[in-house]
N, CA, C and O atoms as CSV, one atom per row, in Angstrom:
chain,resi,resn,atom,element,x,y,z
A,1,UNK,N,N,0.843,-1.171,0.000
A,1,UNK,CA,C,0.000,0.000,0.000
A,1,UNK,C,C,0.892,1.240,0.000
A,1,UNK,O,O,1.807,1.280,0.823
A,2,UNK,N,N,0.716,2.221,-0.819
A,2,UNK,CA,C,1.538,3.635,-1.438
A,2,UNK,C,C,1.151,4.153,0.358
A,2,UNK,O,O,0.378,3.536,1.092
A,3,UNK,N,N,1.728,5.097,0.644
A,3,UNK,CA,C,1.995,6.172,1.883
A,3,UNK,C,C,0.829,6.939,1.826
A,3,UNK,O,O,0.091,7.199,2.777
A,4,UNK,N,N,0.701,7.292,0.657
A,4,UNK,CA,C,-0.585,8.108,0.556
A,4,UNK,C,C,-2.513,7.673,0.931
A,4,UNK,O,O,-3.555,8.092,1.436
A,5,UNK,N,N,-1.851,6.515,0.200
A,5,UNK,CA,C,-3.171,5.907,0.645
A,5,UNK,C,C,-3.385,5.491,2.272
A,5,UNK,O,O,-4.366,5.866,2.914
A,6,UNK,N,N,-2.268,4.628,2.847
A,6,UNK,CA,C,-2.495,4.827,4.151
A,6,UNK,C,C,-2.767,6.196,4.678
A,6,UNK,O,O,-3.602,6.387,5.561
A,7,UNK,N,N,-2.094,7.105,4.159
A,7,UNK,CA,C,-2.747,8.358,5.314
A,7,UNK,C,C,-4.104,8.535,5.259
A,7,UNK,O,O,-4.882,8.733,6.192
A,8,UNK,N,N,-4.370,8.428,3.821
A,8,UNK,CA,C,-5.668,8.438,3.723
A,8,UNK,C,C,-6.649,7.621,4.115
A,8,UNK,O,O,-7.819,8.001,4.119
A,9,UNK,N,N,-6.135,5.907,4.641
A,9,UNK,CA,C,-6.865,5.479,5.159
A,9,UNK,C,C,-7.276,5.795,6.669
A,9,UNK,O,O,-8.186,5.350,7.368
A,10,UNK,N,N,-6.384,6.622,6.883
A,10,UNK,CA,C,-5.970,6.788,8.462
A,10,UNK,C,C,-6.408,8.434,8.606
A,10,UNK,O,O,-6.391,8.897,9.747
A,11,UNK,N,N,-6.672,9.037,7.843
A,11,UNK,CA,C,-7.468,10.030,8.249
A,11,UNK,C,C,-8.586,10.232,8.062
A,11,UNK,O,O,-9.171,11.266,8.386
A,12,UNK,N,N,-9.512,8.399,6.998
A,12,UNK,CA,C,-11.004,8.316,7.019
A,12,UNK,C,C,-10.859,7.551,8.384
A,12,UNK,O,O,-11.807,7.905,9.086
A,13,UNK,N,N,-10.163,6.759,8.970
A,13,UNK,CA,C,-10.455,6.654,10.729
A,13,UNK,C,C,-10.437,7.786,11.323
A,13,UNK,O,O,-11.430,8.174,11.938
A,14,UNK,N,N,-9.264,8.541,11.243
A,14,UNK,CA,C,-9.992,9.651,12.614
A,14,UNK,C,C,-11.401,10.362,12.111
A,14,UNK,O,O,-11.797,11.008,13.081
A,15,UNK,N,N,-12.244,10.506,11.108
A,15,UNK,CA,C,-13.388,11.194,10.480
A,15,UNK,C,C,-14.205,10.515,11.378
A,15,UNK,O,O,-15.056,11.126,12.023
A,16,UNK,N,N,-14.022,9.196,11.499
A,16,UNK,CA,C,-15.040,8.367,11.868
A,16,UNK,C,C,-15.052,8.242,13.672
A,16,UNK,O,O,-16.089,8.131,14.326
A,17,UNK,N,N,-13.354,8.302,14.388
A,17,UNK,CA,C,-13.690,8.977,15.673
A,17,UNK,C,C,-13.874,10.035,16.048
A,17,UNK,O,O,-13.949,10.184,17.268
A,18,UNK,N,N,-14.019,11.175,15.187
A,18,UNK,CA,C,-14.949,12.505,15.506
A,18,UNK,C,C,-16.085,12.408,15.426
A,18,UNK,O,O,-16.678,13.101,16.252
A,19,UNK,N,N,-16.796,11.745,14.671
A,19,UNK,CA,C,-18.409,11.645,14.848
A,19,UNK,C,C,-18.759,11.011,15.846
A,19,UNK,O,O,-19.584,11.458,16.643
A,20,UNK,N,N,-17.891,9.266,16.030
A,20,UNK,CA,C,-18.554,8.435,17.170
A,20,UNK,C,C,-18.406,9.123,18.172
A,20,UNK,O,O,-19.460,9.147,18.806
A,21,UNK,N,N,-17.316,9.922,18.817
A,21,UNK,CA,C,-16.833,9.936,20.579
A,21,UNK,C,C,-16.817,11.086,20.750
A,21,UNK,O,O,-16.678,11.802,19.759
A,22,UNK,N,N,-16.928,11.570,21.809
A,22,UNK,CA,C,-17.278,12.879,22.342
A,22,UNK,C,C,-16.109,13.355,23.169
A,22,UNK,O,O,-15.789,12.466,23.959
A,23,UNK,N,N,-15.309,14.493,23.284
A,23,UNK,CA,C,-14.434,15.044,23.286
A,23,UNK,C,C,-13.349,14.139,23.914
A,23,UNK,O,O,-12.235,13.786,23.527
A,24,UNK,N,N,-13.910,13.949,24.767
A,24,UNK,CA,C,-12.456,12.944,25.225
A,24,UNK,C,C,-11.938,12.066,24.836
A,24,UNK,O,O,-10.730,11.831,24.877
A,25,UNK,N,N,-13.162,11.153,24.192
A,25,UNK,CA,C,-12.354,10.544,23.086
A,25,UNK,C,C,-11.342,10.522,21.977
A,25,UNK,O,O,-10.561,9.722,21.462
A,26,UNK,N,N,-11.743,11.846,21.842
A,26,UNK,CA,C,-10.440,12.643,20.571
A,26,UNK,C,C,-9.337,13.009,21.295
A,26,UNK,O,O,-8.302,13.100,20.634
A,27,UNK,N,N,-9.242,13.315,22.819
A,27,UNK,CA,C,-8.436,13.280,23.487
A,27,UNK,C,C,-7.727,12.189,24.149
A,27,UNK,O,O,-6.846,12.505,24.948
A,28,UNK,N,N,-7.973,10.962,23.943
A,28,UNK,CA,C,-7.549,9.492,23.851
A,28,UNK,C,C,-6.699,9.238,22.958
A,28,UNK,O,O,-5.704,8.515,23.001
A,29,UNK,N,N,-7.261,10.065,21.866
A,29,UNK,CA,C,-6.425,9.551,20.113
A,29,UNK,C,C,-5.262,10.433,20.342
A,29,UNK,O,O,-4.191,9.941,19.987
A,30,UNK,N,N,-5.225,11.368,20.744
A,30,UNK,CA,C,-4.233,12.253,20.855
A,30,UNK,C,C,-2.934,11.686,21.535
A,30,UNK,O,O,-1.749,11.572,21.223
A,31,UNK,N,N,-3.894,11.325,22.844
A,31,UNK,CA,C,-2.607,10.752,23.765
A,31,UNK,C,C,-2.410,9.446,23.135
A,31,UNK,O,O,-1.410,9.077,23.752
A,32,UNK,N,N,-2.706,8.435,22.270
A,32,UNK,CA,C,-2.144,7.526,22.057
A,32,UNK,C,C,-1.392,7.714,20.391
A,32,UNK,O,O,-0.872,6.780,19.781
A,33,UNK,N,N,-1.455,8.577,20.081
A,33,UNK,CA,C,-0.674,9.375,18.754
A,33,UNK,C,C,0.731,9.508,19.278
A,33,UNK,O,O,1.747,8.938,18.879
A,34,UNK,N,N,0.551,10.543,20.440
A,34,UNK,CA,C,1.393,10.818,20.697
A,34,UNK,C,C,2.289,9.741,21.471
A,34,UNK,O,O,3.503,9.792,21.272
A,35,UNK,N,N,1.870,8.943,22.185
A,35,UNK,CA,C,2.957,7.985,23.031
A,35,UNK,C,C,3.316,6.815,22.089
A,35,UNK,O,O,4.442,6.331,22.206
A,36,UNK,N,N,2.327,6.229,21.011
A,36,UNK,CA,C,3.062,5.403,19.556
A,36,UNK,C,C,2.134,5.645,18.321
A,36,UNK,O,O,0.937,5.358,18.326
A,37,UNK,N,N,2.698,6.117,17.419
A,37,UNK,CA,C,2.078,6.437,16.584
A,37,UNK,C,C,1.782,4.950,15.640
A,37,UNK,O,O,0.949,4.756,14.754
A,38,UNK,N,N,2.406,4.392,15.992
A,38,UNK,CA,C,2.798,2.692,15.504
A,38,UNK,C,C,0.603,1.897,15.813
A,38,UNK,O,O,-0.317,1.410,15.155
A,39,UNK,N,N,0.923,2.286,17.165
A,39,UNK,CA,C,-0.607,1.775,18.463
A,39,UNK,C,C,-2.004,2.468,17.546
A,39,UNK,O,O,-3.052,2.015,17.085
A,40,UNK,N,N,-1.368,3.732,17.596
A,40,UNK,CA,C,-2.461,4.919,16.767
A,40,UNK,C,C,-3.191,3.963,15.634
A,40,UNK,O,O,-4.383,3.655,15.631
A,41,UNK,N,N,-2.213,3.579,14.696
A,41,UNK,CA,C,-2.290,2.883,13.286
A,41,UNK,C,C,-3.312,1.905,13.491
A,41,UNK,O,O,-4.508,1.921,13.200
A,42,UNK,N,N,-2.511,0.951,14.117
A,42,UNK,CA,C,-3.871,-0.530,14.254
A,42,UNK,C,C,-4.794,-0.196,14.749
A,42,UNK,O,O,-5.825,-0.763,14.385
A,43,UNK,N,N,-4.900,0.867,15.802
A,43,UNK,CA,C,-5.908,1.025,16.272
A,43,UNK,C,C,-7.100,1.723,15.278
A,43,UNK,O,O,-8.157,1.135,15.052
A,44,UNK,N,N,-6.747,3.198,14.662
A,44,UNK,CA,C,-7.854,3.936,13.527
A,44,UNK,C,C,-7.392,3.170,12.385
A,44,UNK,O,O,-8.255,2.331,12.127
A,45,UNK,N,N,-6.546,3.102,11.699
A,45,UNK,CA,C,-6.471,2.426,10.431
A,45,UNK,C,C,-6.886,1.085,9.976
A,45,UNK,O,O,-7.593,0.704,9.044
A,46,UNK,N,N,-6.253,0.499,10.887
A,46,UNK,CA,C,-6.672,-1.104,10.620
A,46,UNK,C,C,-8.155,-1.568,11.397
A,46,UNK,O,O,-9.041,-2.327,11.003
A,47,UNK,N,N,-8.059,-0.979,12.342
A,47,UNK,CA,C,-9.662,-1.129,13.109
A,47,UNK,C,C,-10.437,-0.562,12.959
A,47,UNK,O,O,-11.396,-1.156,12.468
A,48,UNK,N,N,-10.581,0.587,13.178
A,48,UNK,CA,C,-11.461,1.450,12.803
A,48,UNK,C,C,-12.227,1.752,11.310
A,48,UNK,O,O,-13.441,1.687,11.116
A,49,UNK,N,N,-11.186,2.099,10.316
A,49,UNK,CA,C,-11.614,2.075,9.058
A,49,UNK,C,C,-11.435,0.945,8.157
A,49,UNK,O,O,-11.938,1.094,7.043
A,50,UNK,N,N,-10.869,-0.086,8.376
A,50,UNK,CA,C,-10.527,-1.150,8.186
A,50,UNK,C,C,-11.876,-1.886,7.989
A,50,UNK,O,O,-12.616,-1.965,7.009
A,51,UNK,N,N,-11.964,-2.458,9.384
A,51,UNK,CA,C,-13.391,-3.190,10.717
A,51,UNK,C,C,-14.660,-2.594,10.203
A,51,UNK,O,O,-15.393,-2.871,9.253
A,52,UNK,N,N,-14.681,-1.580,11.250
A,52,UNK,CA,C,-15.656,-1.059,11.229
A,52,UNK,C,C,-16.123,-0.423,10.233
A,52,UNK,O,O,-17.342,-0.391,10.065
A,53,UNK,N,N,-15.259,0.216,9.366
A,53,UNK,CA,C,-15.749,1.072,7.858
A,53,UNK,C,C,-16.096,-0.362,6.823
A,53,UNK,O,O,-17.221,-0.772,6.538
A,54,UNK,N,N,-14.790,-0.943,6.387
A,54,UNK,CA,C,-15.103,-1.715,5.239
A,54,UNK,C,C,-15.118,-3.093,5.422
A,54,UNK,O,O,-15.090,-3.766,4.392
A,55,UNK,N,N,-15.168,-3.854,6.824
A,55,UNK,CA,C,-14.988,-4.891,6.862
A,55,UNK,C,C,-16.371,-5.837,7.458
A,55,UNK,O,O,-16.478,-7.051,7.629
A,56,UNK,N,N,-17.519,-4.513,7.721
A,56,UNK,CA,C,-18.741,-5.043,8.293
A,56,UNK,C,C,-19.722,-4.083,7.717
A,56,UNK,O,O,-20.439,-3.458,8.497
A,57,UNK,N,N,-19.807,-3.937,6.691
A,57,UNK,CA,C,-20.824,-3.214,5.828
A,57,UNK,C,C,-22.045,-3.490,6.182
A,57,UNK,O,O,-22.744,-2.515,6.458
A,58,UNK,N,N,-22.627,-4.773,6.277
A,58,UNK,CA,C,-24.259,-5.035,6.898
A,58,UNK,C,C,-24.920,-4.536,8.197
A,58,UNK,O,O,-26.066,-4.392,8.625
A,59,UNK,N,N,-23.660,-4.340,8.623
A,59,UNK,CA,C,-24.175,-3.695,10.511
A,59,UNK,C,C,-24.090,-2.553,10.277
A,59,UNK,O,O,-23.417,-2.062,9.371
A,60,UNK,N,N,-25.090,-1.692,11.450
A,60,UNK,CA,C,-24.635,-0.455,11.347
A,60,UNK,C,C,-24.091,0.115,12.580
A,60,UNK,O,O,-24.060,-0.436,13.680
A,61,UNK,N,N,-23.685,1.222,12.286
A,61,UNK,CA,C,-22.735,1.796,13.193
A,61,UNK,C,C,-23.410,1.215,15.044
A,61,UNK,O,O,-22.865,0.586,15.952
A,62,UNK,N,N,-24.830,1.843,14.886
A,62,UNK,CA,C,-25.089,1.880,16.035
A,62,UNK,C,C,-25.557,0.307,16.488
A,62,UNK,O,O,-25.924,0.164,17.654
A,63,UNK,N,N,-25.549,-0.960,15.518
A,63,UNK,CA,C,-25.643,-2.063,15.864
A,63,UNK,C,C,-24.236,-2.626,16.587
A,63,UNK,O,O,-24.086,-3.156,17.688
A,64,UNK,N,N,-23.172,-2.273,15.437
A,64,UNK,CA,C,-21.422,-2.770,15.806
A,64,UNK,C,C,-21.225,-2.039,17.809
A,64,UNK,O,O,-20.775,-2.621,18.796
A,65,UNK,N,N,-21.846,-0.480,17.653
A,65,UNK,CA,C,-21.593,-0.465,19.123
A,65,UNK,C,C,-22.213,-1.240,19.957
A,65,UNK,O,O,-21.699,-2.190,20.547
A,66,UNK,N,N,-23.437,-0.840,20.052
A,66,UNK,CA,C,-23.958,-2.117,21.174
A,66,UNK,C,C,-23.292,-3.456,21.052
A,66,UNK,O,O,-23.146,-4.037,22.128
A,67,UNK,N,N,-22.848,-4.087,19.964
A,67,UNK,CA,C,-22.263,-4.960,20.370
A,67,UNK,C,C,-20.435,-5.024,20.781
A,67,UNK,O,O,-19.884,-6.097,21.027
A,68,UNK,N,N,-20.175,-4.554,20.785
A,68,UNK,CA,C,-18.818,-3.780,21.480
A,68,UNK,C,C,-18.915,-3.496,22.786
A,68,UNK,O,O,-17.996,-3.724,23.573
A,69,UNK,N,N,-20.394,-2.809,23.227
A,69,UNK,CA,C,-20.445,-2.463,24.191
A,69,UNK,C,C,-20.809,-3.981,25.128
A,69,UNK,O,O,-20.657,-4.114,26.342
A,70,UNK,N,N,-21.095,-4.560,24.586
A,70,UNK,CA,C,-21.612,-6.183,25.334
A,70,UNK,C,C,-20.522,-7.005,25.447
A,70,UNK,O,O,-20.506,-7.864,26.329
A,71,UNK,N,N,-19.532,-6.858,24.619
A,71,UNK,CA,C,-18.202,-7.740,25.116
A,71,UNK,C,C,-17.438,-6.901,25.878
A,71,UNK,O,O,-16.574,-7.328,26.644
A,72,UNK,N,N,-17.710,-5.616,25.714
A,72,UNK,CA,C,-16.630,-5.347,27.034
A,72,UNK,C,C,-17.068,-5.422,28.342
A,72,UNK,O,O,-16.429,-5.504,29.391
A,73,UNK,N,N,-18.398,-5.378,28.095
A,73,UNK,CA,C,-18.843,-5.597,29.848
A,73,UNK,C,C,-18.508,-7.152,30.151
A,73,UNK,O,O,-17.961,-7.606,31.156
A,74,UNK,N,N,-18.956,-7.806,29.080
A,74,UNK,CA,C,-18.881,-9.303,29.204
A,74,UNK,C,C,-17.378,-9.439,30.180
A,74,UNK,O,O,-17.206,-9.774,31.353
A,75,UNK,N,N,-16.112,-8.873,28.737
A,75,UNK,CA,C,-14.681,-9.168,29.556
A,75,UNK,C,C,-14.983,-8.311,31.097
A,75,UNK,O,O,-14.793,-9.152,31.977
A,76,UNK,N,N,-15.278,-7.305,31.575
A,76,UNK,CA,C,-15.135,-6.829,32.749
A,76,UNK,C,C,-13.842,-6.646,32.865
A,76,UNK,O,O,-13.316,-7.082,33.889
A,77,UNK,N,N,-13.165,-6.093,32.054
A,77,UNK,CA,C,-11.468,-5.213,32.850
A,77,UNK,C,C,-11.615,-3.758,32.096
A,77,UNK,O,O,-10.838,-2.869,32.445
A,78,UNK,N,N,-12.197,-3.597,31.484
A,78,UNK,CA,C,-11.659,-2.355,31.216
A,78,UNK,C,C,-12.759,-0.959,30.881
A,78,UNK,O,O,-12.913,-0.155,29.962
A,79,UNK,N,N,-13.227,-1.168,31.888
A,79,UNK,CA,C,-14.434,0.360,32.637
A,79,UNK,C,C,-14.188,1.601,32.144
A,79,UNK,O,O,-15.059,2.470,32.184
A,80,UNK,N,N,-12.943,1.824,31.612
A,80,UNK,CA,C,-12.855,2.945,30.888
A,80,UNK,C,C,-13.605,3.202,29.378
A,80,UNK,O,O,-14.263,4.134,28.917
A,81,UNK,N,N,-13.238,2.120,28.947
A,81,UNK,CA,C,-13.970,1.522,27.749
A,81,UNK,C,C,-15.798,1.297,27.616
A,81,UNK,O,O,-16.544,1.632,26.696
A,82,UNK,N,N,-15.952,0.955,28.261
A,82,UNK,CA,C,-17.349,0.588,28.775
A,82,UNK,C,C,-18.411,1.916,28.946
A,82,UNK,O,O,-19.575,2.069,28.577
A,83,UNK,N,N,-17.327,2.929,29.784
A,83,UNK,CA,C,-18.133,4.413,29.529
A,83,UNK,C,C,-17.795,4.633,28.179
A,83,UNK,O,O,-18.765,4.602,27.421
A,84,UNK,N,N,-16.581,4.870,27.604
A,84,UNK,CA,C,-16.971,5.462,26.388
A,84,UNK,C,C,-17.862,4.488,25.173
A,84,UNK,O,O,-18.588,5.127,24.411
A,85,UNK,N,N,-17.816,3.422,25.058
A,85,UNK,CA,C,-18.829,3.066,24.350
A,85,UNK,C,C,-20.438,2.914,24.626
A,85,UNK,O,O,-21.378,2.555,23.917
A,86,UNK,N,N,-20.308,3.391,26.105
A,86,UNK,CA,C,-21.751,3.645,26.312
A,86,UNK,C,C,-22.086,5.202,25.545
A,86,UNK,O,O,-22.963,5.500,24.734
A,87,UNK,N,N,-21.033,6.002,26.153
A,87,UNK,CA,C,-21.445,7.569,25.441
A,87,UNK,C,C,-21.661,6.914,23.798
A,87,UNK,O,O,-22.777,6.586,23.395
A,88,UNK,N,N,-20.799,6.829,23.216
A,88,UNK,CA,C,-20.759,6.240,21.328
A,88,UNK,C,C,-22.490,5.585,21.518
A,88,UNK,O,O,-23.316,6.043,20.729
A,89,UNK,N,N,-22.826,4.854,22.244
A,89,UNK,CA,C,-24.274,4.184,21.716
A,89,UNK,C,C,-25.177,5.429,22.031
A,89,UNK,O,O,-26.064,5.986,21.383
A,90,UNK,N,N,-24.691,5.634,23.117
A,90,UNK,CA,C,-25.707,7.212,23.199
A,90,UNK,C,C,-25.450,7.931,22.498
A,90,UNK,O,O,-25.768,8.888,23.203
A,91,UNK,N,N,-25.013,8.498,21.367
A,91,UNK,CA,C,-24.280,9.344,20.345
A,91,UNK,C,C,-24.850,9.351,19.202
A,91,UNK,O,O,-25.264,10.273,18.500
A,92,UNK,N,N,-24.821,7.388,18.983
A,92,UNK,CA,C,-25.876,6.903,17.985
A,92,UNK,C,C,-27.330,6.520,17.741
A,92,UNK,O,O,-27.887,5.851,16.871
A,93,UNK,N,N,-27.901,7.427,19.221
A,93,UNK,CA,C,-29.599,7.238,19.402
A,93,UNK,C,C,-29.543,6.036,20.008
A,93,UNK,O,O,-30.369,5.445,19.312
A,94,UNK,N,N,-29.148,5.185,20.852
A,94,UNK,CA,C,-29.147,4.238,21.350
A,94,UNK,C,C,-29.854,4.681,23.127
A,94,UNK,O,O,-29.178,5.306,23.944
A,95,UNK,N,N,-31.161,4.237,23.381
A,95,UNK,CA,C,-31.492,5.107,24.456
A,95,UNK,C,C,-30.902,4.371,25.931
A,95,UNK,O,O,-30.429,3.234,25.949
A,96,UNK,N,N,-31.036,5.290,27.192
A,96,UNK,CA,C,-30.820,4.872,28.012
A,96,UNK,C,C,-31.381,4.014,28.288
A,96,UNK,O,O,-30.681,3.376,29.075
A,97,UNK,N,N,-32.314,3.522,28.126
A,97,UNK,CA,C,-33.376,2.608,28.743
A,97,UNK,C,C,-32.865,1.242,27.977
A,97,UNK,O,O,-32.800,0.248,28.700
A,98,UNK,N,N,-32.403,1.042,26.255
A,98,UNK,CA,C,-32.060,0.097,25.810
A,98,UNK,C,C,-31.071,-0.230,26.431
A,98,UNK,O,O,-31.065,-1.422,26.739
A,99,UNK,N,N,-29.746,0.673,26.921
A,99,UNK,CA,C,-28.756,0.274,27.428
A,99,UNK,C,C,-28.976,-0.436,28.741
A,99,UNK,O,O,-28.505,-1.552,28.960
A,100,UNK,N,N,-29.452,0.005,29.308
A,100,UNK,CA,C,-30.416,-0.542,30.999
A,100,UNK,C,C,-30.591,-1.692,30.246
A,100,UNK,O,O,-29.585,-2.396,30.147
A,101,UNK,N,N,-31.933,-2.201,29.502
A,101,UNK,CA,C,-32.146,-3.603,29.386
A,101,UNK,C,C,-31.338,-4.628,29.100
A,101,UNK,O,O,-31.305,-5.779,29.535
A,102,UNK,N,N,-30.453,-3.850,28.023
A,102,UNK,CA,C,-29.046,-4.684,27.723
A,102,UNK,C,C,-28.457,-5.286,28.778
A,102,UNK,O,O,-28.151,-6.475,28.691
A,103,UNK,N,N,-28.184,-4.480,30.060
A,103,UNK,CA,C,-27.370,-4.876,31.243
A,103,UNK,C,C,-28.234,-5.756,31.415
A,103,UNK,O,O,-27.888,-6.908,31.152
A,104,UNK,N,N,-29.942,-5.467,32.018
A,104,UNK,CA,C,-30.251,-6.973,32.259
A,104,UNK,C,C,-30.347,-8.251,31.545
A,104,UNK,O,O,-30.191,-9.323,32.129
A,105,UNK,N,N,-30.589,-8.164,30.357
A,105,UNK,CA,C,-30.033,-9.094,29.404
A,105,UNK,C,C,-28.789,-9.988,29.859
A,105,UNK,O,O,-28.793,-11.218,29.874
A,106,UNK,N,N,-27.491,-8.981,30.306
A,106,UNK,CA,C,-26.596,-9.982,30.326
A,106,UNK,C,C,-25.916,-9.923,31.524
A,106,UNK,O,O,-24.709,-9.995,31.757
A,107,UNK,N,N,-27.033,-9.758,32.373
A,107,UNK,CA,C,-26.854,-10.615,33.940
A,107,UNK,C,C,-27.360,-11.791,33.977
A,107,UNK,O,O,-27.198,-12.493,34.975
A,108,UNK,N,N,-28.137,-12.265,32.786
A,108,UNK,CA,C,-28.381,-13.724,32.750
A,108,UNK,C,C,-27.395,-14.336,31.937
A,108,UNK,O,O,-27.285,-15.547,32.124
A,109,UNK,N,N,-26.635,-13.824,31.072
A,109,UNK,CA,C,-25.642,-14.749,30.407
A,109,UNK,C,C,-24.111,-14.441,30.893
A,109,UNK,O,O,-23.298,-15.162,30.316
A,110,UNK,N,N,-23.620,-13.644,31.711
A,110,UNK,CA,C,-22.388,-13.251,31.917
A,110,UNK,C,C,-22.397,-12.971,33.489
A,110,UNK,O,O,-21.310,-12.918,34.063
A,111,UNK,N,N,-23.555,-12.795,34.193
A,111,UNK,CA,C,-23.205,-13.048,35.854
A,111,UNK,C,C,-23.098,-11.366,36.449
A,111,UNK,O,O,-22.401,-10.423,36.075
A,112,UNK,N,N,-23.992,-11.482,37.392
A,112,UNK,CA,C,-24.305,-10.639,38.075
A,112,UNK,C,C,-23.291,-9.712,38.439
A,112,UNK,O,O,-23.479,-8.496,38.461
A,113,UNK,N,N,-22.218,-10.271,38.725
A,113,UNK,CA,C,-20.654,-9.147,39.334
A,113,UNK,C,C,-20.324,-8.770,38.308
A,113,UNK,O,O,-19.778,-7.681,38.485
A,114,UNK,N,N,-20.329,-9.099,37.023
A,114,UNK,CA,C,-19.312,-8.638,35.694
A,114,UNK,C,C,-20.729,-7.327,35.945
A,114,UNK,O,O,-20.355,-6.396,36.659
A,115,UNK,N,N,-22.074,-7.222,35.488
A,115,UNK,CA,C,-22.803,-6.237,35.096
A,115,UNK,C,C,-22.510,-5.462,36.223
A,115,UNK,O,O,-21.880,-4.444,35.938
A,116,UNK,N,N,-22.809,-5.637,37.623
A,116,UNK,CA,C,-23.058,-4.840,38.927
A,116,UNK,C,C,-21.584,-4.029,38.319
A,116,UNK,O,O,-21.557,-2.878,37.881
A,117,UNK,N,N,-20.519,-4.882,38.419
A,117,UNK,CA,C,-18.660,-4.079,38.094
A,117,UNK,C,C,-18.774,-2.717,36.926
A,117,UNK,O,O,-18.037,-1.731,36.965
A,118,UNK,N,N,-19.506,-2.871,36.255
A,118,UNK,CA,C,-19.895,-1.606,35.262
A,118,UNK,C,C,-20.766,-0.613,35.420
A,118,UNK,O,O,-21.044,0.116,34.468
A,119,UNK,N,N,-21.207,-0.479,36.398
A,119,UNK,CA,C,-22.447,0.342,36.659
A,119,UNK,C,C,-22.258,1.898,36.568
A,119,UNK,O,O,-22.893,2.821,36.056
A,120,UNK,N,N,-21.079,1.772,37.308
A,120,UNK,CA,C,-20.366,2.972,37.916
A,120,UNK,C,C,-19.985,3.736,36.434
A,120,UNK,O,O,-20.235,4.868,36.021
A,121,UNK,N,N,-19.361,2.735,35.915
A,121,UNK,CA,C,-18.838,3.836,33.931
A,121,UNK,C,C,-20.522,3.668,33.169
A,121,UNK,O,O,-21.078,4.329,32.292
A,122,UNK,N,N,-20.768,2.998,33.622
A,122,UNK,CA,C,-22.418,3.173,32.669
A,122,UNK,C,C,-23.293,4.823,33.226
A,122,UNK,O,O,-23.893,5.810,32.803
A,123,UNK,N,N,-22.810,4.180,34.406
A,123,UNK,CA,C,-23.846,5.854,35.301
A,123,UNK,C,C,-22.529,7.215,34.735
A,123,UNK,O,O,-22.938,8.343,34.460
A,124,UNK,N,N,-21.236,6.920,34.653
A,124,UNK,CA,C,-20.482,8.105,34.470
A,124,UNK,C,C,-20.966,8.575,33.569
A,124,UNK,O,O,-21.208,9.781,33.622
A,125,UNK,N,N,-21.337,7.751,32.268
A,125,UNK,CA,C,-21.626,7.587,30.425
A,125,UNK,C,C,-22.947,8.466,30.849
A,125,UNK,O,O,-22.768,9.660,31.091
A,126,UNK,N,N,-23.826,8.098,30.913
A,126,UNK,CA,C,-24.678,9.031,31.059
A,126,UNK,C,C,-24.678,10.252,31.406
A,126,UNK,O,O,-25.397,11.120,30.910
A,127,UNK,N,N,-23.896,10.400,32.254
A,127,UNK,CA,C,-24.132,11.961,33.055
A,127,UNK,C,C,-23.190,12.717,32.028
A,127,UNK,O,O,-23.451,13.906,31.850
A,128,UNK,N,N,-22.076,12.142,31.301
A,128,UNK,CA,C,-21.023,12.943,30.722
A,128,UNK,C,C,-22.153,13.148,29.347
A,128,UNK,O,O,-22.187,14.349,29.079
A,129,UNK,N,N,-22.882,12.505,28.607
A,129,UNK,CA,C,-23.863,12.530,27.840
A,129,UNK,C,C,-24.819,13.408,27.754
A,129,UNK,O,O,-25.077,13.907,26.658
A,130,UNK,N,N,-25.376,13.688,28.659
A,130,UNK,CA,C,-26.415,14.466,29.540
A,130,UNK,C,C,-25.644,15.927,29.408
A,130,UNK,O,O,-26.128,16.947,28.917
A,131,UNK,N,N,-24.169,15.747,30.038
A,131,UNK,CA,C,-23.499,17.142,30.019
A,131,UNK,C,C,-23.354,17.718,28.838
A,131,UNK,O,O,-23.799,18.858,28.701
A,132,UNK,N,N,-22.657,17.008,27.660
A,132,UNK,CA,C,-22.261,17.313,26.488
A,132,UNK,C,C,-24.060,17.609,25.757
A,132,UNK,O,O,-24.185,18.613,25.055
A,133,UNK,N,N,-25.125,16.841,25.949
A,133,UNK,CA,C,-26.102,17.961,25.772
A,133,UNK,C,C,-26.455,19.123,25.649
A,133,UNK,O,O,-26.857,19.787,24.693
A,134,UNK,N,N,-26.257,19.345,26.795
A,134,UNK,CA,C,-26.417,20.777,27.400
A,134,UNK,C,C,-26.281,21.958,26.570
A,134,UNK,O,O,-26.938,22.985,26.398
A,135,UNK,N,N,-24.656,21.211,25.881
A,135,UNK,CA,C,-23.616,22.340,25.488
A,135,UNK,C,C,-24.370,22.271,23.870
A,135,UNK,O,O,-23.965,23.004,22.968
């Protein structure tokens, strides 16, 4: 692949994390630009526009999150994640209330401590949601 085209693939990923994520998220990309630009790559290029742009055309955006958002609660390590793809489903009209049922949904297949362990970035996701409203 020519240089050019990677940039270009890599600057239709960041297009696509300015719409999904809400400021801090772009402030995520930043800090991980900056500490490897190598990390940056797989992460928007190969995943992002890669994956999610050309590699799952039948789903849509706001289907691929919710389900993103269900394996990371599923894994339970990484709560940081978990709020921001709750904000991204909220971003994409995904309502609070679906997200709520979702959790109960998968306190029957993934166990009561993994859902209860997320609550806290689910309740952050909202309120940071709610805030960025406002504005």
């Amino acid at each position: 692949m020519k240089s050019d085209d990677i940039k270009k693939d890599y600057e239709s990923g960041v297009d696509l994390v300015k719409k999904r994520y809400l400021p801090k998220g772009l402030d995520l990309l930043k800090q991980i630009e900056d500490f490897s630009p190598e990390l940056a790559d797989v992460i928007v290029r190969q995943g992002i526009h890669e994956i999610w742009q050309n590699k799952t055309p039948s789903l849509s955006m706001r289907e691929k999150e919710l389900m993103v958002l269900a394996s990371i609660i599923t894994d339970n390590t990484v709560q940081f994640e978990v709020a921001l793809h709750t904000e991204n489903c909220l971003l994409l009209g995904v309502t609070k209330a679906e997200i709520l049922e979702m959790l109960v949904l998968l306190t029957l297949y993934v166990g009561q401590p993994k859902v209860l362990n997320c609550l806290d970035a689910v309740k952050l996701a909202f309120a940071n949601f709610d805030e960025h409203q406002k504005k």
